[in-house]
MDTraj code that builds the backbone (N, CA, C; nanometers):
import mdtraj as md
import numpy as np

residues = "UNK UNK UNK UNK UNK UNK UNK UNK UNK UNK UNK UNK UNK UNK UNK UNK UNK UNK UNK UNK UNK UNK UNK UNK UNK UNK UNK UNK UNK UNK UNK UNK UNK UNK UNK UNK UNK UNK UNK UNK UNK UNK UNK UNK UNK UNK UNK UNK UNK UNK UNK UNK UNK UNK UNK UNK UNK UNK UNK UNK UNK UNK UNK UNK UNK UNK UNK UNK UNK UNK UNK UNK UNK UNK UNK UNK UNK UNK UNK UNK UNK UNK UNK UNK UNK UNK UNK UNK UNK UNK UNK UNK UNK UNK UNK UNK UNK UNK UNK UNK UNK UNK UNK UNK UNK UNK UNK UNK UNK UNK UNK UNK UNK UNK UNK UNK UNK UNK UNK UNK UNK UNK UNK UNK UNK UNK UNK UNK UNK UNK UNK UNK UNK UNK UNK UNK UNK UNK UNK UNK UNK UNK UNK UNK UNK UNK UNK UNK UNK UNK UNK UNK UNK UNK UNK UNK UNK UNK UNK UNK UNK UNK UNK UNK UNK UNK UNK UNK UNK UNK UNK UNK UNK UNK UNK UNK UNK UNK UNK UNK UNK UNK UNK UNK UNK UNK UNK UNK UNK UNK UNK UNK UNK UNK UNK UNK UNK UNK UNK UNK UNK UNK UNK UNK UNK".split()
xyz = np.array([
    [-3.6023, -15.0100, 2.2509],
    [-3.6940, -15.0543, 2.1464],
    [-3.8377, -15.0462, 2.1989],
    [-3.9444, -14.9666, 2.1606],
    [-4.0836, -14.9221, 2.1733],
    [-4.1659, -15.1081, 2.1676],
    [-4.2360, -15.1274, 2.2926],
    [-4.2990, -15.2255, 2.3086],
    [-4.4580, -15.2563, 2.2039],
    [-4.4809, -15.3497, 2.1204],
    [-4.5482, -15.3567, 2.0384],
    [-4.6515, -15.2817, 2.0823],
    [-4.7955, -15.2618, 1.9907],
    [-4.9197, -15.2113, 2.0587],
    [-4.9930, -15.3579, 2.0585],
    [-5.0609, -15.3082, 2.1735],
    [-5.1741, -15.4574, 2.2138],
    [-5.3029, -15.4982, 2.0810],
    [-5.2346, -15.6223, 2.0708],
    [-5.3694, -15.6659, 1.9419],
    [-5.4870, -15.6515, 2.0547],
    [-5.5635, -15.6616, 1.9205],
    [-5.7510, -15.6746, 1.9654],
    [-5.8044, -15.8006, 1.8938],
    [-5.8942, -15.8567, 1.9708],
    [-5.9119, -15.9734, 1.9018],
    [-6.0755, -15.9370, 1.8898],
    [-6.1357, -15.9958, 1.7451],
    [-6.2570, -15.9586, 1.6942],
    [-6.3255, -16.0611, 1.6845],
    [-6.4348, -16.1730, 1.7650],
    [-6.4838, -16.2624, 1.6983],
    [-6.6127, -16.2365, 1.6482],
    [-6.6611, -16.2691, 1.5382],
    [-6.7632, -16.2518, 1.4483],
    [-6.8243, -16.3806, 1.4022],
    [-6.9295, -16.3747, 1.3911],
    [-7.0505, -16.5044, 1.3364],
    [-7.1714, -16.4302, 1.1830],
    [-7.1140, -16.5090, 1.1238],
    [-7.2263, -16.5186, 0.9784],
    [-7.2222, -16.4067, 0.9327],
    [-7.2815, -16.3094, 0.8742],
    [-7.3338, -16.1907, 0.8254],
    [-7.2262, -16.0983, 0.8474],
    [-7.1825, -16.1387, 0.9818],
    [-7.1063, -15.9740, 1.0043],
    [-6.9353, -16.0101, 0.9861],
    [-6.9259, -16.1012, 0.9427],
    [-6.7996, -16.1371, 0.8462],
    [-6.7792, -16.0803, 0.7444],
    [-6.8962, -16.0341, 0.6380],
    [-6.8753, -16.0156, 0.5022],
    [-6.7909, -15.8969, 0.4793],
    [-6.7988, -15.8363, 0.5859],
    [-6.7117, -15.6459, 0.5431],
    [-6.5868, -15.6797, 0.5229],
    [-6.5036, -15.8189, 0.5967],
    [-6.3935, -15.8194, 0.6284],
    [-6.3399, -15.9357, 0.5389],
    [-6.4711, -15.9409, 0.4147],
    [-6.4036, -16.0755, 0.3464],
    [-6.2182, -15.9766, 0.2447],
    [-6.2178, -15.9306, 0.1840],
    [-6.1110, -15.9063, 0.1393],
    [-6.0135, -15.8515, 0.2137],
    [-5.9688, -15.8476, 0.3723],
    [-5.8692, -15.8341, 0.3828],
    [-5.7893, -15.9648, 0.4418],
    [-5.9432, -16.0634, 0.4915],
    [-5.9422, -16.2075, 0.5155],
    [-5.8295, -16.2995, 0.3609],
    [-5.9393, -16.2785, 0.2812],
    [-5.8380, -16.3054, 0.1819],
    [-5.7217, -16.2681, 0.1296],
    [-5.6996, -16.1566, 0.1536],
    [-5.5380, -16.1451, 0.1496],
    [-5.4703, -16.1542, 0.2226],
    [-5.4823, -16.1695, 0.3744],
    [-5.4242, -16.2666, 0.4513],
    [-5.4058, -16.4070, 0.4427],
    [-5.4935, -16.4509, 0.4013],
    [-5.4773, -16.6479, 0.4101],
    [-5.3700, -16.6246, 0.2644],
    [-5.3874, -16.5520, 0.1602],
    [-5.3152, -16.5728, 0.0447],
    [-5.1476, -16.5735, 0.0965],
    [-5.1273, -16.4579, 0.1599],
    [-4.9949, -16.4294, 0.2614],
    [-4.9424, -16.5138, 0.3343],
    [-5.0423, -16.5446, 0.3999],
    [-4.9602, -16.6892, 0.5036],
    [-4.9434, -16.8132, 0.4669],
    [-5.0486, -16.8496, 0.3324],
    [-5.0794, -17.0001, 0.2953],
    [-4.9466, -17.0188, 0.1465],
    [-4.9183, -16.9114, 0.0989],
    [-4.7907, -16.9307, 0.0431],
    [-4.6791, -16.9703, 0.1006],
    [-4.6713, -16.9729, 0.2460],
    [-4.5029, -17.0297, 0.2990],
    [-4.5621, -17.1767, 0.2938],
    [-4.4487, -17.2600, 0.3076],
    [-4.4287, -17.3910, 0.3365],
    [-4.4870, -17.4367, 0.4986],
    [-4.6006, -17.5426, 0.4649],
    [-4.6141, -17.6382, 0.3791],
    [-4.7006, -17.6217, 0.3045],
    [-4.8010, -17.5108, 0.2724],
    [-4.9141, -17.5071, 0.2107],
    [-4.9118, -17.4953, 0.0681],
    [-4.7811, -17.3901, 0.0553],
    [-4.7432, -17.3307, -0.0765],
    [-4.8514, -17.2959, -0.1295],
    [-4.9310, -17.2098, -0.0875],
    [-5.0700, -17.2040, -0.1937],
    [-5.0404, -17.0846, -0.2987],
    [-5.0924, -17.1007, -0.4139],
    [-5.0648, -16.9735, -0.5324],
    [-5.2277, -16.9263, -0.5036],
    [-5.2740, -16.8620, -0.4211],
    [-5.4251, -16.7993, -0.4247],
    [-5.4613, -16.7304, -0.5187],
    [-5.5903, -16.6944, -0.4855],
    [-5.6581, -16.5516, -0.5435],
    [-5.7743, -16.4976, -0.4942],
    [-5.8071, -16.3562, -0.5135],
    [-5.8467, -16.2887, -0.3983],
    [-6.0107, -16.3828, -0.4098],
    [-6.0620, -16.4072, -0.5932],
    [-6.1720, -16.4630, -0.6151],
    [-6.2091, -16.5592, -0.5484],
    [-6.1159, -16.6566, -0.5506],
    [-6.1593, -16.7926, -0.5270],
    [-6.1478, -16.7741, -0.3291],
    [-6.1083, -16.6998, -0.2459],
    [-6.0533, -16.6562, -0.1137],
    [-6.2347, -16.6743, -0.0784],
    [-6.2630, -16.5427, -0.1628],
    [-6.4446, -16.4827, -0.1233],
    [-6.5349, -16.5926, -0.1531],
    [-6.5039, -16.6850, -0.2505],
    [-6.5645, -16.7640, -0.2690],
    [-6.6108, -16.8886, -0.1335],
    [-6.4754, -16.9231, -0.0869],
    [-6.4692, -17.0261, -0.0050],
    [-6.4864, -16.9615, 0.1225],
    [-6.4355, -16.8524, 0.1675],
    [-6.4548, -16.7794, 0.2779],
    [-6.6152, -16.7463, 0.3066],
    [-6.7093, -16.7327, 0.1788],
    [-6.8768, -16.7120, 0.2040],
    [-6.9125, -16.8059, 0.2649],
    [-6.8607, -16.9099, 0.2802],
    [-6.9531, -17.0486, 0.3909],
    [-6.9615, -16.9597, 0.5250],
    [-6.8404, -16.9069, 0.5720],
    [-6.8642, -16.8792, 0.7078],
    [-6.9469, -16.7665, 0.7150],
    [-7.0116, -16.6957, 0.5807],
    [-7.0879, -16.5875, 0.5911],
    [-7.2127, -16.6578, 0.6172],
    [-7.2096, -16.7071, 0.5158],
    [-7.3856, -16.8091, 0.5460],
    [-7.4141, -16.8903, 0.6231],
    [-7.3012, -16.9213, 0.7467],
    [-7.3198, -16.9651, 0.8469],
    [-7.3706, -16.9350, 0.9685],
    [-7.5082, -16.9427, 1.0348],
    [-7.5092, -16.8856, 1.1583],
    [-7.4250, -16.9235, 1.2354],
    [-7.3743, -17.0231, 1.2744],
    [-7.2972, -17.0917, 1.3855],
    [-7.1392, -17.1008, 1.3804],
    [-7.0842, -17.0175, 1.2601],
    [-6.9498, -16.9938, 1.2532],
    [-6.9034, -16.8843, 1.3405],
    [-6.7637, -16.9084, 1.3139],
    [-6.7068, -16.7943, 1.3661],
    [-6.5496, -16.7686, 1.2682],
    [-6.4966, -16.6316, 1.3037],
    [-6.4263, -16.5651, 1.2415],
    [-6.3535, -16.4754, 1.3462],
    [-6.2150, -16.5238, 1.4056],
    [-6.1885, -16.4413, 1.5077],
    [-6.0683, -16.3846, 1.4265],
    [-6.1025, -16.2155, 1.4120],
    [-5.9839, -16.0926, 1.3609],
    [-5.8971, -16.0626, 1.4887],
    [-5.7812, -16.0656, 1.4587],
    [-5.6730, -16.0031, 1.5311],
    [-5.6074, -15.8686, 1.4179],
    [-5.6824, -15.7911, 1.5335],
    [-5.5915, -15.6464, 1.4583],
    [-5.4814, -15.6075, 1.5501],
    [-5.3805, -15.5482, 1.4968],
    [-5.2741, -15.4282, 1.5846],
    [-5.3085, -15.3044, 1.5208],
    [-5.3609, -15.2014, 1.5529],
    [-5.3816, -15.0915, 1.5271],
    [-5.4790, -15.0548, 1.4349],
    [-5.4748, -15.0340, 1.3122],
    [-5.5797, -15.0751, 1.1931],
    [-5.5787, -15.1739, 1.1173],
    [-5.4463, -15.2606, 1.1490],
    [-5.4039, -15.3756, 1.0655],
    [-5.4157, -15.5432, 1.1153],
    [-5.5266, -15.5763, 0.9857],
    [-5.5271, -15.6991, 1.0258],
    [-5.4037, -15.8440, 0.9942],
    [-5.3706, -15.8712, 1.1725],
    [-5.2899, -15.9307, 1.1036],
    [-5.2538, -16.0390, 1.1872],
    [-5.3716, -16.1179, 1.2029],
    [-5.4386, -16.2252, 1.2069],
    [-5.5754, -16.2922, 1.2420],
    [-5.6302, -16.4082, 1.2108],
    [-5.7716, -16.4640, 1.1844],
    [-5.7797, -16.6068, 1.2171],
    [-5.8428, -16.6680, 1.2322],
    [-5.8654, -16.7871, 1.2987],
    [-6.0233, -16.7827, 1.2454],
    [-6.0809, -16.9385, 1.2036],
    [-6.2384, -16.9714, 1.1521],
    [-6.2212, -17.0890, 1.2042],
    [-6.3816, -17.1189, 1.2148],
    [-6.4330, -17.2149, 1.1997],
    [-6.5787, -17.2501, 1.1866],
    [-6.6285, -17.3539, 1.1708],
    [-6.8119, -17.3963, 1.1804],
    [-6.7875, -17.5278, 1.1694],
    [-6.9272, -17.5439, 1.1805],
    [-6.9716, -17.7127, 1.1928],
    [-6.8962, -17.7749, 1.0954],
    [-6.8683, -17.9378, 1.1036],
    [-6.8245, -17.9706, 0.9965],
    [-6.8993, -18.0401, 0.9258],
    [-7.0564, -17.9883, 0.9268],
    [-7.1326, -18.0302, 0.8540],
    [-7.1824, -17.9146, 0.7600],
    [-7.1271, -17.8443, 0.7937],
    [-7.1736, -17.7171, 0.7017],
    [-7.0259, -17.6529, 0.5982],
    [-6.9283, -17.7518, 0.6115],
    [-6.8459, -17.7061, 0.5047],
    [-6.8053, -17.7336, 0.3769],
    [-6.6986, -17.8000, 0.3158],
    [-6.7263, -17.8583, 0.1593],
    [-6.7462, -18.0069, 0.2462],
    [-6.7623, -18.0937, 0.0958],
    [-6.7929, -18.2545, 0.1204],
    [-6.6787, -18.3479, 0.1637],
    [-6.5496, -18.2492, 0.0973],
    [-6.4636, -18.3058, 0.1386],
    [-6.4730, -18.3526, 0.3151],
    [-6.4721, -18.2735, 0.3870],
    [-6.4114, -18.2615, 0.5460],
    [-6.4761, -18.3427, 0.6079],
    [-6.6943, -18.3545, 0.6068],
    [-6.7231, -18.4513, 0.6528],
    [-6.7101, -18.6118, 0.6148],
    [-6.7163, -18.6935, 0.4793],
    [-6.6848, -18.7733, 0.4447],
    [-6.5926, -18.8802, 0.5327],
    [-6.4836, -18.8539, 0.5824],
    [-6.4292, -18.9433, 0.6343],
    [-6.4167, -18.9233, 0.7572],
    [-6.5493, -18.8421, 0.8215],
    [-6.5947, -18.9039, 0.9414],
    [-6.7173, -19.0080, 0.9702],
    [-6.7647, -18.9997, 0.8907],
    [-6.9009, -19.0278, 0.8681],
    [-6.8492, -19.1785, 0.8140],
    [-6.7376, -19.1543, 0.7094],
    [-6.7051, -19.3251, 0.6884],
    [-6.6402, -19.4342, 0.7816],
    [-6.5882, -19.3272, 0.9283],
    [-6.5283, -19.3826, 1.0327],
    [-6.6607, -19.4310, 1.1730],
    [-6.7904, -19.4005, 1.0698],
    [-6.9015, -19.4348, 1.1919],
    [-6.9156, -19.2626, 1.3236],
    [-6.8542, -19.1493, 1.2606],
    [-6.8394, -19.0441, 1.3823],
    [-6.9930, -18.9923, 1.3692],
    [-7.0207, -18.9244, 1.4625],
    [-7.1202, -18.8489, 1.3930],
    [-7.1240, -18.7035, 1.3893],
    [-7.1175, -18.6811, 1.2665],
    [-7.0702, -18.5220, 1.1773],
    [-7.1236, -18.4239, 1.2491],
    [-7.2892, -18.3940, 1.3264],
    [-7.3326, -18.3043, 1.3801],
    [-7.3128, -18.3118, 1.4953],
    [-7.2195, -18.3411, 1.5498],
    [-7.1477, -18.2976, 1.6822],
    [-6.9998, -18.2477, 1.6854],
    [-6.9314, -18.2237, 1.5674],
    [-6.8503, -18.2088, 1.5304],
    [-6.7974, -18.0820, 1.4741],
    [-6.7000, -18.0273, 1.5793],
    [-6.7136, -17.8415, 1.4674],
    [-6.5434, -17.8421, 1.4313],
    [-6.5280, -17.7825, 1.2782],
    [-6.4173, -17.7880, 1.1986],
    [-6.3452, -17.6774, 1.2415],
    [-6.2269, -17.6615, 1.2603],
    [-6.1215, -17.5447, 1.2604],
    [-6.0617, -17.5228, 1.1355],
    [-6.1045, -17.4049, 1.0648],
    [-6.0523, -17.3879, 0.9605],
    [-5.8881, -17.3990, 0.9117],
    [-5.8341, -17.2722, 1.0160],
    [-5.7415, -17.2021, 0.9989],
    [-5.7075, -17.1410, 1.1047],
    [-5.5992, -17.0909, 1.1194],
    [-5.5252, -17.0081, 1.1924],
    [-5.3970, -16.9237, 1.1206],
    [-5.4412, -16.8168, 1.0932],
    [-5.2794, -16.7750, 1.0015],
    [-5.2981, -16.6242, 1.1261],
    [-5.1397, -16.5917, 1.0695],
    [-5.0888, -16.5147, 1.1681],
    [-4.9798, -16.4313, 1.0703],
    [-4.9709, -16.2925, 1.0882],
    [-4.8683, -16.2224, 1.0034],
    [-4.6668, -16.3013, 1.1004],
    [-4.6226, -16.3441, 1.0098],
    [-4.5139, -16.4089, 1.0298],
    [-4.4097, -16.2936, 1.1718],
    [-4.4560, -16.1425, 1.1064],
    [-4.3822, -16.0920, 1.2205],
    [-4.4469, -16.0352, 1.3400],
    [-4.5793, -16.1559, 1.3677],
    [-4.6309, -16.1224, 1.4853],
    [-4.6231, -16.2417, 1.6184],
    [-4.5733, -16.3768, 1.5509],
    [-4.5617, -16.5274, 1.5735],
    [-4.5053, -16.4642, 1.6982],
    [-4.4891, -16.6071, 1.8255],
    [-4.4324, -16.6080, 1.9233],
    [-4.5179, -16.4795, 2.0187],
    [-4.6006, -16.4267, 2.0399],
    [-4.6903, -16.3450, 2.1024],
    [-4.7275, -16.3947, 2.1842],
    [-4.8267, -16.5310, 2.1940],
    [-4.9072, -16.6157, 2.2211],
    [-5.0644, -16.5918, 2.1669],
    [-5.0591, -16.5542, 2.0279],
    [-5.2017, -16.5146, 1.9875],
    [-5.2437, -16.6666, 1.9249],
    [-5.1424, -16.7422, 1.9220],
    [-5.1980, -16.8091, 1.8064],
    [-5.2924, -16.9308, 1.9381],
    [-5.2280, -16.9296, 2.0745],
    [-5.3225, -17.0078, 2.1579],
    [-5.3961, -16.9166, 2.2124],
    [-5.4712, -16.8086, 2.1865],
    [-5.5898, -16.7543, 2.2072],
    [-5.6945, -16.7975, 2.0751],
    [-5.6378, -16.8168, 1.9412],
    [-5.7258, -16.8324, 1.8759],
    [-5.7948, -16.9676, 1.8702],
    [-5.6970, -17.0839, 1.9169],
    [-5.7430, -17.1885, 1.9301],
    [-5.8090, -17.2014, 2.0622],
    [-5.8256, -17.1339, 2.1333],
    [-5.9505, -17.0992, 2.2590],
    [-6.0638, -17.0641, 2.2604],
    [-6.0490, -16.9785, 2.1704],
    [-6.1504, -16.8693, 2.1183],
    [-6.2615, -16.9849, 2.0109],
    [-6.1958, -17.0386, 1.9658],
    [-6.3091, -17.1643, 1.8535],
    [-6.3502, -17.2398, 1.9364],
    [-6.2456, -17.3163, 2.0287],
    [-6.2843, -17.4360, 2.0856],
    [-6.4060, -17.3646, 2.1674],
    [-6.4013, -17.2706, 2.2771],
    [-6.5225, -17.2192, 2.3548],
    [-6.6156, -17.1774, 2.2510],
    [-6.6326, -17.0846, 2.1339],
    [-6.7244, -17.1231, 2.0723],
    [-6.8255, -17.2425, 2.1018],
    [-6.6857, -17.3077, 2.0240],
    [-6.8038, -17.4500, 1.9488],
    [-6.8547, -17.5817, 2.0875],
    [-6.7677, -17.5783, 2.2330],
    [-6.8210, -17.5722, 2.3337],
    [-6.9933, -17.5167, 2.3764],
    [-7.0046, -17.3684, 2.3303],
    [-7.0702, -17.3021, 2.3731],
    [-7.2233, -17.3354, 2.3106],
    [-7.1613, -17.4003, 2.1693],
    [-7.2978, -17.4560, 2.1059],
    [-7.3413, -17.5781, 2.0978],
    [-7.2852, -17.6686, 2.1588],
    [-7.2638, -17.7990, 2.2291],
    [-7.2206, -17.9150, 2.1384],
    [-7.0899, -17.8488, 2.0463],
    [-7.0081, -17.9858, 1.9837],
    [-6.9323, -18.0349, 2.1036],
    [-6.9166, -18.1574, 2.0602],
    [-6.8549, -18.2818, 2.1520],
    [-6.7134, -18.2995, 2.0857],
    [-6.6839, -18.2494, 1.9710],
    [-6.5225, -18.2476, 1.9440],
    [-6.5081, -18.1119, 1.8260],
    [-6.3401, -18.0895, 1.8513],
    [-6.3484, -17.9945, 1.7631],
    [-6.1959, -18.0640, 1.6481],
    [-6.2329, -18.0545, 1.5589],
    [-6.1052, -18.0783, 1.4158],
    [-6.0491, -18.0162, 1.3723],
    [-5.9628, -18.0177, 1.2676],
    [-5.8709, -17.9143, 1.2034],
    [-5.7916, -18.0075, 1.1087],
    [-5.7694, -17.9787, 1.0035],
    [-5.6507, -18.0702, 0.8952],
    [-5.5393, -17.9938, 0.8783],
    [-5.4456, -18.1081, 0.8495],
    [-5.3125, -18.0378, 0.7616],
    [-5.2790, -18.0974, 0.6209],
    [-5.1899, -18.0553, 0.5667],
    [-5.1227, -18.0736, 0.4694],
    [-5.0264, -18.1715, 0.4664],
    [-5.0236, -18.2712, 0.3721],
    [-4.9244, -18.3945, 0.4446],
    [-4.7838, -18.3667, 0.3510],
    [-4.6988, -18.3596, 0.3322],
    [-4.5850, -18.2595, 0.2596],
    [-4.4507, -18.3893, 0.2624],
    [-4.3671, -18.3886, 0.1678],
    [-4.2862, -18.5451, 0.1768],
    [-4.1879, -18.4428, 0.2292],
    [-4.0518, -18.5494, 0.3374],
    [-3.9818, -18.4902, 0.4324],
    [-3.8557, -18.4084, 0.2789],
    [-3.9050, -18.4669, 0.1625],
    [-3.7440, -18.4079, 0.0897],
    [-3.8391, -18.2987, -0.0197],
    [-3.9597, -18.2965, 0.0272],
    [-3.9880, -18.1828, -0.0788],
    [-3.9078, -18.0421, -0.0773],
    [-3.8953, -17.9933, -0.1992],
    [-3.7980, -17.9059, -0.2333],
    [-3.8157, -17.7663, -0.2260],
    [-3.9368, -17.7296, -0.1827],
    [-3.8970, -17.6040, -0.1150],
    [-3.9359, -17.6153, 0.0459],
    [-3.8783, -17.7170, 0.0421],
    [-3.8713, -17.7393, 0.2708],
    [-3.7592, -17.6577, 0.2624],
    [-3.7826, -17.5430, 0.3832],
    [-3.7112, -17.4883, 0.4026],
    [-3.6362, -17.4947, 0.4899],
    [-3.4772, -17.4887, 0.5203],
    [-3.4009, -17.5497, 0.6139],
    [-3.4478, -17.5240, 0.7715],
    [-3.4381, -17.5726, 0.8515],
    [-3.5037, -17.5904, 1.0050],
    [-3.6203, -17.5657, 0.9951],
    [-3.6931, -17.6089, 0.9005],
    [-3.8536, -17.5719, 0.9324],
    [-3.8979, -17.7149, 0.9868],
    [-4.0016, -17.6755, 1.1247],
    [-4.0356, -17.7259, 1.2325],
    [-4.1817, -17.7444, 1.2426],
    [-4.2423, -17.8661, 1.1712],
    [-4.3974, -17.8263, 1.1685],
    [-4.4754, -17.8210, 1.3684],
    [-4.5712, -17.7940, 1.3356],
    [-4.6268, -17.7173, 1.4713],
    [-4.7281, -17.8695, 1.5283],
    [-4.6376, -17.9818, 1.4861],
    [-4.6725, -18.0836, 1.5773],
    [-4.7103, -18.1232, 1.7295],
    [-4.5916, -18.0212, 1.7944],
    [-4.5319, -18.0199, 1.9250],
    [-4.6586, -17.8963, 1.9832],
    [-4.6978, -17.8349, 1.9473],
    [-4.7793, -17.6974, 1.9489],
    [-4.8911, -17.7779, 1.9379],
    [-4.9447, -17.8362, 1.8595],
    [-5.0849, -17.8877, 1.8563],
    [-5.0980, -17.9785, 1.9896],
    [-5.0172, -18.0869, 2.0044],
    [-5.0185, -18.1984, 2.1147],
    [-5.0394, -18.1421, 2.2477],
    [-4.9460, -18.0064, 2.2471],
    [-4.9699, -17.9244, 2.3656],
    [-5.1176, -17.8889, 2.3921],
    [-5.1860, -17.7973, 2.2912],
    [-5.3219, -17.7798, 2.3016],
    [-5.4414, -17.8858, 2.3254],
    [-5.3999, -18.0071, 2.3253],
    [-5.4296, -18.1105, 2.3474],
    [-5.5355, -18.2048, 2.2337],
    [-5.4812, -18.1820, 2.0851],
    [-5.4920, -18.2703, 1.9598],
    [-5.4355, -18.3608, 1.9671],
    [-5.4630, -18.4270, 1.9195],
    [-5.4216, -18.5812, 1.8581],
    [-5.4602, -18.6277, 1.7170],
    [-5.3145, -18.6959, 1.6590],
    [-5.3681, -18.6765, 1.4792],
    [-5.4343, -18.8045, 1.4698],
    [-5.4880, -18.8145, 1.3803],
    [-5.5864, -18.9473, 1.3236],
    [-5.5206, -18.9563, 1.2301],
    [-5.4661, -19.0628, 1.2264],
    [-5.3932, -19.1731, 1.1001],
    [-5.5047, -19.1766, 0.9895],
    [-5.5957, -19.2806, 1.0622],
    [-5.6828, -19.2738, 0.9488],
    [-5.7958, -19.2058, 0.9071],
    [-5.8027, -19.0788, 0.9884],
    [-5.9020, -18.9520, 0.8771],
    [-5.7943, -18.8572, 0.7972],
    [-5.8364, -18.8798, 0.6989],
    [-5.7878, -18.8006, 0.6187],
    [-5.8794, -18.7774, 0.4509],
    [-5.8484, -18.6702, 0.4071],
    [-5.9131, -18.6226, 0.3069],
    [-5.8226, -18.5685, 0.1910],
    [-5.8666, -18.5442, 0.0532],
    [-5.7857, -18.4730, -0.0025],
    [-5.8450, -18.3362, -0.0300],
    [-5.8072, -18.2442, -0.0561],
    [-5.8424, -18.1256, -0.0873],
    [-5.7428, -18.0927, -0.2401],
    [-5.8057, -17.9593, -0.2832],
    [-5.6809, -17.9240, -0.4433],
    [-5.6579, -17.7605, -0.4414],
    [-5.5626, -17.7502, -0.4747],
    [-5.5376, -17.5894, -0.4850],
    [-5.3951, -17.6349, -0.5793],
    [-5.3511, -17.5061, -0.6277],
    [-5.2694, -17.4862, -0.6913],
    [-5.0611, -17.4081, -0.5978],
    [-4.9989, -17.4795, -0.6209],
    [-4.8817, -17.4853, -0.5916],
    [-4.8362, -17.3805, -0.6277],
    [-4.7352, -17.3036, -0.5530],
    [-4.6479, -17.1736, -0.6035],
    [-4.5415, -17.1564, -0.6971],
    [-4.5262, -17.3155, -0.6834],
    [-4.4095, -17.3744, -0.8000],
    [-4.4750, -17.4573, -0.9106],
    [-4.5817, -17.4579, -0.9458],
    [-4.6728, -17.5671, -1.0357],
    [-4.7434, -17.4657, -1.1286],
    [-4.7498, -17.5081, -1.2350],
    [-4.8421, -17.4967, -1.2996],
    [-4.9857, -17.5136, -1.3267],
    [-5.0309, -17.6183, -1.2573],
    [-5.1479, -17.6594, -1.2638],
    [-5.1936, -17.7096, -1.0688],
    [-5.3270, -17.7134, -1.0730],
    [-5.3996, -17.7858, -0.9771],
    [-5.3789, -17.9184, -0.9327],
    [-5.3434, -17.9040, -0.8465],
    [-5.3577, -18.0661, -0.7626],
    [-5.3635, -18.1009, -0.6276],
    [-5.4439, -18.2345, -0.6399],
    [-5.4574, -18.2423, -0.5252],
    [-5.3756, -18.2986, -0.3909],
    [-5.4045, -18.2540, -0.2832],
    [-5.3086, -18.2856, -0.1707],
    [-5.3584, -18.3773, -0.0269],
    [-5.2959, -18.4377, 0.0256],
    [-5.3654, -18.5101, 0.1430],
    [-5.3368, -18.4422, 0.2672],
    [-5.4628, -18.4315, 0.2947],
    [-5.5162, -18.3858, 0.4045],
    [-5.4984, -18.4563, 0.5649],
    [-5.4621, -18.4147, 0.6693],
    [-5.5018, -18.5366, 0.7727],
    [-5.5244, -18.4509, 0.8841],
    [-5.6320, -18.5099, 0.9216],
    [-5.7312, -18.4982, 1.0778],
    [-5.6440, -18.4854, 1.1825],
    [-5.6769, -18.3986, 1.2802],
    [-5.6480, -18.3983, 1.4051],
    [-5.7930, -18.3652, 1.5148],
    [-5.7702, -18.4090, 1.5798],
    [-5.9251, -18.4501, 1.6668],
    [-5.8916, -18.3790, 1.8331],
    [-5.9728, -18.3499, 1.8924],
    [-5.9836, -18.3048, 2.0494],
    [-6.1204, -18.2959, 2.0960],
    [-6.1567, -18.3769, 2.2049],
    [-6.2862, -18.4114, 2.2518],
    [-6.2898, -18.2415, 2.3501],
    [-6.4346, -18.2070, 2.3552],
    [-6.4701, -18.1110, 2.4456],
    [-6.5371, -18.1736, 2.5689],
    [-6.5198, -18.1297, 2.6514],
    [-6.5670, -18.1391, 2.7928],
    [-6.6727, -18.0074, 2.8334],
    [-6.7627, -18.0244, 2.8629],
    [-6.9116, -17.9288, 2.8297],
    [-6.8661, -17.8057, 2.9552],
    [-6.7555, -17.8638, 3.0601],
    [-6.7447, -17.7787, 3.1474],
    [-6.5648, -17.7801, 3.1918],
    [-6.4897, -17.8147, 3.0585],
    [-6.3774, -17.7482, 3.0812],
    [-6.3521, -17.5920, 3.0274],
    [-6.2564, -17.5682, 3.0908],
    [-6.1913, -17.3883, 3.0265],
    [-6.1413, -17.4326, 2.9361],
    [-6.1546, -17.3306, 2.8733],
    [-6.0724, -17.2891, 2.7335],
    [-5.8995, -17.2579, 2.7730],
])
top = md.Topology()
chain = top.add_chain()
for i, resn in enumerate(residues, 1):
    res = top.add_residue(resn, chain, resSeq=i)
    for name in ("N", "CA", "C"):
        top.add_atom(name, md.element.get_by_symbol(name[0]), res)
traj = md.Trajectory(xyz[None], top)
């Protein structure tokens, strides 16, 4: 069996994101449909929310290609520069927001998992946002009930994977966000919850 070809990893800041907004969005649409996200996307609303990190100087956007194909991405920026949702319930916990940089995302084409790309991408942000001198970096999930009905049998959320990278969840930050369900008809909203990791100005990534 022919050994994969070596991804390339692309990180990008503000402006020079925009070429790559539609294949960005049809990736997050791809990955954010499995469980737990179930998202029903669209390419519109993708470009829409994805332009923060264009108009961001201080973001980033790391592409993982294999060959010509992108097929995976990792974001992030300040979490003062994203919707209202994300800073809010730091700011109501006394944190302070401009030291603080958000991890968007991490999606990954399902038959590329187990590589070890997905802990390069969470390296790749954290040194970033290191590099511009946040003092912690965040990320949310999706809070999903243990009998919801399209849990799919042995699915294993990436609890054990985060703790490793060295997160820790916050009980009490949390936010809601809204998107639309793959099984729903309509919009609604979902709870969100914080996971937190302090930077050290002179640890490795």
């Amino acid at each position: 069996m022919p050994m994969p070809t070596p991804v390339r990893f692309t990180p990008l800041s503000g402006p020079a994101i925009a070429a790559h907004l539609d294949d960005l969005a049809r990736l997050r649409i791809g990955v954010f449909r499995e469980f737990p996200y179930l998202y029903d996307g669209s390419e519109a609303y993708e470009r829409k929310y994805l332009n923060a990190y264009v108009e961001s100087l201080r973001s980033i956007v790391v592409l993982v290609h294999q060959d010509d194909e992108l097929i995976g991405a990792s974001t992030g920026l300040p979490l003062s520069e994203g919707g209202e949702e994300f800073p809010q319930p730091f700011s109501r916990a006394g944190h302070d927001v401009s030291r603080i940089f958000y991890c968007g995302e991490s999606v990954l084409d399902p038959r590329h998992r187990g590589r070890g790309i997905y802990r390069h991408l969470f390296a790749a942000r954290e040194s970033h946002a290191r590099g511009l001198g946040f003092g912690m970096c965040t990320f949310c999930c999706v809070q999903r009930a243990p009998d919801h009905p399209l849990r799919p049998a042995g699915y294993a959320p990436l609890v054990a994977v985060w703790r490793h990278f060295g997160y820790r969840e916050q009980p009490d930050l949390f936010t809601h966000y809204t998107w639309k369900d793959i099984d729903q008809p309509e919009s609604s909203a979902k709870i969100m919850r914080f996971w937190t990791k302090p930077l050290a100005a002179d640890a490795a990534s």
